[in-house]
N, C-alpha and C positions, 0 to 999 in steps of 0.2 A: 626403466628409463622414462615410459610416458609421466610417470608421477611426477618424477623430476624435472621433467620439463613444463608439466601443467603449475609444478610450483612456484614458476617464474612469471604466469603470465598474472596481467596487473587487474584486470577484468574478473569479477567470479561469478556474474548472472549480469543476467540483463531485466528490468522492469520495466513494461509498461505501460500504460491507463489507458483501455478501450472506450468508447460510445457502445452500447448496446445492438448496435450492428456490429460489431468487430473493426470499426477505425481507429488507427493508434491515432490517440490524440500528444499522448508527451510518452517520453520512454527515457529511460538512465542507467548508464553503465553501475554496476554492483561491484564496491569494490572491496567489502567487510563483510561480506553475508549478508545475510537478510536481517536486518535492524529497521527496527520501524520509523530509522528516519527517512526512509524511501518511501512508503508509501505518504508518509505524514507530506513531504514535500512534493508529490505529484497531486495530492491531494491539496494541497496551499495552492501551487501551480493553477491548477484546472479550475478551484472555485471562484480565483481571482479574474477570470477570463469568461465566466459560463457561469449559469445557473443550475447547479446541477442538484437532485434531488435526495439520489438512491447513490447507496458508495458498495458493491460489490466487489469483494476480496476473501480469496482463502482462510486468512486470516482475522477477520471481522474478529472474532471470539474472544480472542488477546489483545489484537489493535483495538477495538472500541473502548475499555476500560482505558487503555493507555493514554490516549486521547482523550480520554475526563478528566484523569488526574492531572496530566501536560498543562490543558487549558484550564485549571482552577489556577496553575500560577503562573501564566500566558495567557492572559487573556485575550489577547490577540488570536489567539486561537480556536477561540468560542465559537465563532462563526461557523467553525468545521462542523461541529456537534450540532448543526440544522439540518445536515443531513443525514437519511435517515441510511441505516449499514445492514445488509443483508449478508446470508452463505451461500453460497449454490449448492444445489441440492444433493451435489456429490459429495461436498465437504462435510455439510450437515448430516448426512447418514452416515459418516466415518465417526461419528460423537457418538458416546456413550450416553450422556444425559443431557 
């Protein structure tokens, strides 16, 4: 019965972009899984507002190539690619190469 009822609800994560102290700066309801238009658009969000430097995400590894090729035919989104995309060092020691 819990499956059947988690089937219903319309939310399936939550995301959202910290400061380097832990302040949520933006956050959004997840409603397809994790697709990289969520970070892509917190990251549109935040650079349009801040200058921000470092993009910190689990996901760096797969989003940053995604992100290359998005903005070679969005240029509008070039500007993302100034910032420079790190792992944390937990994610980074779960890689094999």
């Amino acid at each position: 019965e819990t499956a059947r009822r988690a089937s219903k609800l319309d939310e399936e994560g939550l995301e959202v972009a910290v400061c380097r102290h832990g302040v949520i700066l933006k956050g959004l309801n997840m409603y397809r899984g994790e697709i990289f238009a969520y970070p892509l658009f917190l990251q549109k969000e935040l650079q349009a507002v801040t200058n921000i430097h470092f993009y910190c995400t689990d996901i760096s590894c797969k989003y940053w190539p995604y992100l290359q090729k998005t903005s070679a035919s969005m240029p509008e989104l070039s500007p993302l690619l100034q910032m420079r995309p790190f792992l944390s060092v937990m994610h980074a020691k779960a890689h094999s190469t």
